[in-house]
C-alpha positions in Angstrom: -8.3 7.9 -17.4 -5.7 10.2 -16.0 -3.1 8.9 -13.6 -2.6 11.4 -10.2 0.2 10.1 -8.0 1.7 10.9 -5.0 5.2 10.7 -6.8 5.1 10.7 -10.5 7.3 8.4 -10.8 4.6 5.7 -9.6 2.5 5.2 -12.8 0.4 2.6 -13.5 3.0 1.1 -16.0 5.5 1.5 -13.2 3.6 -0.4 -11.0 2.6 -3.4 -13.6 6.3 -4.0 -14.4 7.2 -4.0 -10.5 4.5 -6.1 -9.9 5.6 -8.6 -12.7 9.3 -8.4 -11.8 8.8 -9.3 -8.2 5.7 -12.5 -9.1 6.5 -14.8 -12.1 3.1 -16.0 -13.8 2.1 -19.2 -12.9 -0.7 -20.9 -15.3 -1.6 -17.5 -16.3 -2.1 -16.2 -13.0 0.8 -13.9 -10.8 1.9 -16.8 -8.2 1.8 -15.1 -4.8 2.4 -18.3 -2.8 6.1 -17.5 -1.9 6.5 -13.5 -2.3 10.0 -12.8 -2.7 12.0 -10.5 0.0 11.7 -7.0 -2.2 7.9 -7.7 -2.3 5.4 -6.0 -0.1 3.8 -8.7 1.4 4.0 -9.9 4.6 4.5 -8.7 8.1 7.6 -6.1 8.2 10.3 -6.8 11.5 10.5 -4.0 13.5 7.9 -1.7 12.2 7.6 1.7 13.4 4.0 1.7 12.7 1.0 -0.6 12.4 -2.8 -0.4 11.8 -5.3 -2.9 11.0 -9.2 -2.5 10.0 -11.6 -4.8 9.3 -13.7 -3.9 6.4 -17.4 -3.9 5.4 -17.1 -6.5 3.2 -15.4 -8.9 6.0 -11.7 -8.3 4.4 -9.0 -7.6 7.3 -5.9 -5.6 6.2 -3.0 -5.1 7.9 -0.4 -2.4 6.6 3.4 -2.3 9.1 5.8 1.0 7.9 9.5 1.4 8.4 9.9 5.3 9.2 13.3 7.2 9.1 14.0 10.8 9.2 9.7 11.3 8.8 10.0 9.3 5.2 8.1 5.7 4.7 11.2 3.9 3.8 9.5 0.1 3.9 5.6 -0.6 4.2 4.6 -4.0 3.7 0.9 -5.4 3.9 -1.3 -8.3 4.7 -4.8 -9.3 4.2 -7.0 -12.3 4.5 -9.1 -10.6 1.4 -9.9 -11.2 -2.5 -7.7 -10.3 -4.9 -9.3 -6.9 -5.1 -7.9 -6.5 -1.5 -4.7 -8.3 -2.2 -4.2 -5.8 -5.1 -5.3 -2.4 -3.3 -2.6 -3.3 -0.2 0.1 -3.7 -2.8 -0.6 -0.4 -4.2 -1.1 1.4 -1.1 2.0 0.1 0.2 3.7 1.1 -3.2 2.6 4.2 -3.1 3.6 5.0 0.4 6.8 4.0 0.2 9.4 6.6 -0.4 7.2 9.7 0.6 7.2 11.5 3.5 4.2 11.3 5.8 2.8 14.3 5.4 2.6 13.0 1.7 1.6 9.8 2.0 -1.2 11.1 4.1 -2.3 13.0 0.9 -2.4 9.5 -0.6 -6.2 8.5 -2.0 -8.5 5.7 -2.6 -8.8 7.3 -5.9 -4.9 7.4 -6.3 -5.0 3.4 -5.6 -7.3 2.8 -8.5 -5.6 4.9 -11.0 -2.7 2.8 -10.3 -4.4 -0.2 -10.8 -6.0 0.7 -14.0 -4.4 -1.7 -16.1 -5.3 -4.3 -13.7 -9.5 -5.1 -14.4 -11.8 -6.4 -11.3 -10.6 -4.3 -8.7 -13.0 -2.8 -6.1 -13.5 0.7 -4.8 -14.3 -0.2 -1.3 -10.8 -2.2 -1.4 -9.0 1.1 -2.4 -10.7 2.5 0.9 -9.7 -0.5 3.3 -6.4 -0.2 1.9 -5.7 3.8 2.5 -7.6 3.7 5.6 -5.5 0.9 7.2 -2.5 3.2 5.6 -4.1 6.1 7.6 -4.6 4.1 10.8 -0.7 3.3 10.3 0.6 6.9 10.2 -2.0 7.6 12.8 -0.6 5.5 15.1 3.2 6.5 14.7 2.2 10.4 15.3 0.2 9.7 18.5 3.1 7.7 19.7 4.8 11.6 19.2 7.7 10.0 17.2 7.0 13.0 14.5 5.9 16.3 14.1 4.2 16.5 11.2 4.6 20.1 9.7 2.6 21.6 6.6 5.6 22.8 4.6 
């Protein structure tokens, strides 16, 4: 499977060793109990932007960004969901950050699965929540006219 990023830097290998950098294993499972402060869990202190969506499936998610200069400098997640859900946010949020919001608009459901190729069980409607709660994020800082979002 070919991996499409936003940033090319991002690959799924990328992603794995940030991922295992940031949770130890625990019993053979990544212990999320107690994410660290570089992680991108939890709720993010003043956020420019927030959206949440509940899903089909029941899942809420909840994504907060940190936006400077029109660039996603911090985006953090939560979600009451599976690990499916738990994993999508994580990537979403990984993606996001760094890029600028016309790019992270360009973001994809299918661009949250290619990162999370290496990771099995992951669901397609979870990649979906996840970008559209990203979406509904971005959304909500443009309406508030903090940017102008320009094509170039």
């Amino acid at each position: 499977m070919s991996s499409r990023c936003v940033n090319a830097d991002k690959t799924p290998e990328a992603f794995f060793v940030w991922l295992r950098d940031r949770f130890p294993e625990a019993g053979g499972f990544i212990d999320v109990s107690a994410p660290p402060e570089d992680s991108n869990i939890g709720p993010l202190d003043n956020a420019d932007a927030n959206g949440t969506i509940h899903g089909i499936c029941g899942d809420t998610m909840e994504i907060w960004l940190k936006i400077e200069n029109g660039v996603v400098t911090d985006a953090r997640y939560a979600t009451n969901g599976c690990f499916s859900s738990r994993a999508c946010g994580a990537a979403a949020t990984y993606l996001a950050k760094g890029e600028r919001i016309i790019d992270a608009l360009g973001i994809s459901p299918r661009d949250v699965m290619n990162l999370l190729e290496l990771i099995p069980g992951v669901d397609i409607h979870c990649s979906i929540l996840a970008i559209s709660t990203l979406y509904r994020a971005i959304a909500e800082y443009i309406l508030k006219g903090n940017i102008s979002v320009e094509m170039k």
